[in-house]
C-alpha positions as CSV (number, residue, x, y, z in Angstrom):
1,X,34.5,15.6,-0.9
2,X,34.3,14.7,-4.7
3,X,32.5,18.4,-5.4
4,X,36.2,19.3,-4.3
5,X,37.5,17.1,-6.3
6,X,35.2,17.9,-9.5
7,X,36.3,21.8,-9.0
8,X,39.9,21.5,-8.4
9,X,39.4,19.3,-11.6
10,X,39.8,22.9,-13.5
11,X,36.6,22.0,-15.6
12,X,34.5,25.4,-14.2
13,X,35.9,28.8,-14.3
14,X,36.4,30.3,-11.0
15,X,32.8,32.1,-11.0
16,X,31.4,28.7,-11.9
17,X,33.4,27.5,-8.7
18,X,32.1,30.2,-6.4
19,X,28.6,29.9,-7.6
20,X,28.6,26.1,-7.0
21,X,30.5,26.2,-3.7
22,X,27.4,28.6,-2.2
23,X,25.0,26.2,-3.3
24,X,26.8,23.3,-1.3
25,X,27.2,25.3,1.2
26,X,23.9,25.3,3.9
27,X,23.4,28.9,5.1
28,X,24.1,29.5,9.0
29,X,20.0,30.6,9.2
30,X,18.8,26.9,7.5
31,X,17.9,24.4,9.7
32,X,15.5,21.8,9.9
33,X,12.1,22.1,11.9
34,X,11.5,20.2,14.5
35,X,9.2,17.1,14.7
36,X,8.4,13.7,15.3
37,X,7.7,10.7,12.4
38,X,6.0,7.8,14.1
39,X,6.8,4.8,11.4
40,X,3.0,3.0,10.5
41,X,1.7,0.3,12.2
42,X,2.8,-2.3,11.0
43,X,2.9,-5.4,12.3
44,X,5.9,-7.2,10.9
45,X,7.7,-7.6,7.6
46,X,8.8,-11.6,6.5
47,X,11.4,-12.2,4.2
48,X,14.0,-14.7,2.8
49,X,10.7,-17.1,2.9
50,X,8.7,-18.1,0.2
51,X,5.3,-16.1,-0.3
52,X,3.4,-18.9,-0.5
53,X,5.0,-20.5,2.8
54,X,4.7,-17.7,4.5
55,X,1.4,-16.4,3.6
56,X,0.2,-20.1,4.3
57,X,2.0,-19.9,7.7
58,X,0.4,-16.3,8.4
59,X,-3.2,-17.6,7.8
60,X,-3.0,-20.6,9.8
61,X,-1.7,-18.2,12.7
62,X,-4.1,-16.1,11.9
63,X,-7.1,-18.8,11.8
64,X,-8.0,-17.0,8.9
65,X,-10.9,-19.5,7.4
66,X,-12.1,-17.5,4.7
67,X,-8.8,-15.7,2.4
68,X,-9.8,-13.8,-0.4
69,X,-7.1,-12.6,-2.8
70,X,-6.8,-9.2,-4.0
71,X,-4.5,-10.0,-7.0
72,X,-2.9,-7.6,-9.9
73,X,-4.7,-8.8,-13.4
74,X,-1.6,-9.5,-14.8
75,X,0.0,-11.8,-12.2
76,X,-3.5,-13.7,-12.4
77,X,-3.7,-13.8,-16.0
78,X,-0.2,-14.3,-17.1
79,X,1.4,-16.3,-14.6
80,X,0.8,-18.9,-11.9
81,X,2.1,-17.4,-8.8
82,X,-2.0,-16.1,-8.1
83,X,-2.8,-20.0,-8.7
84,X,-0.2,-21.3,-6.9
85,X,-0.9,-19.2,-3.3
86,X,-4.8,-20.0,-4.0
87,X,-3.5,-23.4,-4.6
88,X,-1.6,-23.8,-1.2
89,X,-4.6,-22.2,0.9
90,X,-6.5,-25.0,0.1
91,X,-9.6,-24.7,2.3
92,X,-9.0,-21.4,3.9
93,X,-9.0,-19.8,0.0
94,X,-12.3,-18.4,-0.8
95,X,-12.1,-15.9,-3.8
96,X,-9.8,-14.0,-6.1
97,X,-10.5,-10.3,-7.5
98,X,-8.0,-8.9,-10.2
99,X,-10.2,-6.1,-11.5
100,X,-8.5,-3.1,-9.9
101,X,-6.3,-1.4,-12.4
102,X,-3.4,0.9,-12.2
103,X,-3.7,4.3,-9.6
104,X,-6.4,2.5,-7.6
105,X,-9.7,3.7,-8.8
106,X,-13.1,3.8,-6.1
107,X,-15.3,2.0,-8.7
108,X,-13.3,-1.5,-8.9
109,X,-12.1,-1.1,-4.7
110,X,-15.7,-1.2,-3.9
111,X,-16.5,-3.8,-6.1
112,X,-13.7,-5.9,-4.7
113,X,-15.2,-5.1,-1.0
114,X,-18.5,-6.3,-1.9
115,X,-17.2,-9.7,-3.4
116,X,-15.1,-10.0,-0.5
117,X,-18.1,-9.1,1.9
118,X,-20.0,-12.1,-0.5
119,X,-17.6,-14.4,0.3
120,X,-16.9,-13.8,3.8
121,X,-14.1,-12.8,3.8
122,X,-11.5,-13.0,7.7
123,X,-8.3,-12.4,5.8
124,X,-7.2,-10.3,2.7
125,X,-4.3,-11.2,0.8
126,X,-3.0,-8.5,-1.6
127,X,-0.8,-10.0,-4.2
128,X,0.4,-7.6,-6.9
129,X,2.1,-3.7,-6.9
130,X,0.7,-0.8,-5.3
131,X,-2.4,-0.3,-6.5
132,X,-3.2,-3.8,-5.5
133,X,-1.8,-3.4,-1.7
134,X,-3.9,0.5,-1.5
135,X,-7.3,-1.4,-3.0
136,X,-6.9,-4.0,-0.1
137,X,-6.3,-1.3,2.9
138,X,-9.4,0.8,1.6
139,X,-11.4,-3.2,1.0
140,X,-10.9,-3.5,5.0
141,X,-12.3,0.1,5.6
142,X,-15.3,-0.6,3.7
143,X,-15.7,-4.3,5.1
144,X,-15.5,-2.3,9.0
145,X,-17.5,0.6,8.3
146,X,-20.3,-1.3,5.6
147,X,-19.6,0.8,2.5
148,X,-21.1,-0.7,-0.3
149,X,-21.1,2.5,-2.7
150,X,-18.3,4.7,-4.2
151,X,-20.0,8.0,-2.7
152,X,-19.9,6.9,0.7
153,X,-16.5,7.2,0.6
154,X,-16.2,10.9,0.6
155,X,-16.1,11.2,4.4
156,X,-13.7,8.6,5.2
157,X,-10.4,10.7,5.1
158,X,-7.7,11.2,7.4
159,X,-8.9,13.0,10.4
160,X,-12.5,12.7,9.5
161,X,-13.8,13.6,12.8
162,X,-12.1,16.8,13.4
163,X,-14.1,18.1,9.7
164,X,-17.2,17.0,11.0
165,X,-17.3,13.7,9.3
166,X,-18.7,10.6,11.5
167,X,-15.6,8.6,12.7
168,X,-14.2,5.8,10.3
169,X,-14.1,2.4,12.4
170,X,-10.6,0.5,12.2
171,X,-10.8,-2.5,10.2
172,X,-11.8,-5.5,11.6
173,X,-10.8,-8.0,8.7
174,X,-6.8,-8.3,8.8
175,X,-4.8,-8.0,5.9
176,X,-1.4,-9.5,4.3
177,X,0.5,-7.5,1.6
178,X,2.6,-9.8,-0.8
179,X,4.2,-6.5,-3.2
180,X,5.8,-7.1,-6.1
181,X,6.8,-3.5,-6.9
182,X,9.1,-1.2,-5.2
183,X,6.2,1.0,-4.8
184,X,6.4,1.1,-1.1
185,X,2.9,1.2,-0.3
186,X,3.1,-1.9,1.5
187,X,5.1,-0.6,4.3
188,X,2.2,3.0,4.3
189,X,-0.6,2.5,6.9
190,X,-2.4,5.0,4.5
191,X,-3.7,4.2,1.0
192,X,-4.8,6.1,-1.8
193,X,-7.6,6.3,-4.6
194,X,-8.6,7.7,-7.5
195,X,-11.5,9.7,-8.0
196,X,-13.3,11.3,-11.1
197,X,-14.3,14.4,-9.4
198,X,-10.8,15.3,-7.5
């Protein structure tokens, strides 16, 4: 309704009119394909409550004993809300890793799996933007399926099986996304990384 308004308006000549009333209007032969979106699988989404109270809450629920934060560098470095959810998990806290860096490289994820393997890790808090909340979906494949190396993650991709890949186990350590970006990655079952060859 305001494109009618805009053109009656006067401001385009009549050809401009025409040529911009085709484009609005959807061709008889367009229509969209038919499918089905099944939403990830996610357990739930809290809000209107405190990170720290709810993450707190979601641990003890949990019986997570062993939480190891996946935190972005800056958050850790420049303020206190890394210190003040460490802080609050008191026992259960075991470690913090803030050396993955924007776009998610494989280098830093698998470092951050091995500490968290070190430390024992039965709950994963990510705590930061996306790269932050992908590093900590791709910490839990490597925790379930013991990668310990960059390489080894070649043949854990979507449909692995079907392109003759061994099957990737599902992750056996659970994990909490706390994002601070509007990234939506948090609400993606799937994560991303960055390679140097691809």
């Amino acid at each position: 309704k305001a494109w009618r308004r805009w053109l009656s308006a006067g401001r385009r000549s009549s050809r401009g009119v025409d040529q911009d009333r085709a484009l609005l209007t959807p061709k008889k032969d367009i229509s969209m394909k038919p499918g089905i979106y099944r939403p990830p699988k996610i357990e739930r989404v809290v809000f209107g409550t405190p990170y720290v109270q709810a993450s707190c809450a979601i641990a003890q629920e949990l019986n997570a004993r062993r939480v190891f934060v996946l935190a972005s560098r800056t958050l850790n470095r420049t303020t206190d809300l890394v210190a003040q959810l460490c802080a609050a998990l008191g026992d259960r806290y075991c470690g913090t890793f803030d050396e993955v860096p924007a776009h998610t490289p494989r280098e830093p994820v698998i470092a951050a799996a091995n500490r968290a393997r070190e430390m024992g890790a039965d709950l994963i808090v990510s705590l930061g933007g996306g790269s932050q909340t992908d590093a900590a979906k791709v910490v839990q494949l490597c925790l379930s399926n013991d990668v310990t190396r960059a390489e080894q993650l070649d043949s854990m991709r979507a449909g692995s099986a079907s392109l003759g890949y061994p099957p990737v186990k599902a992750p056996t350590v659970r994990m909490l996304a706390i994002p601070t970006t509007l990234s939506a990655r948090s609400e993606e079952h799937t994560s991303e990384l960055q390679s140097p060859d691809h």
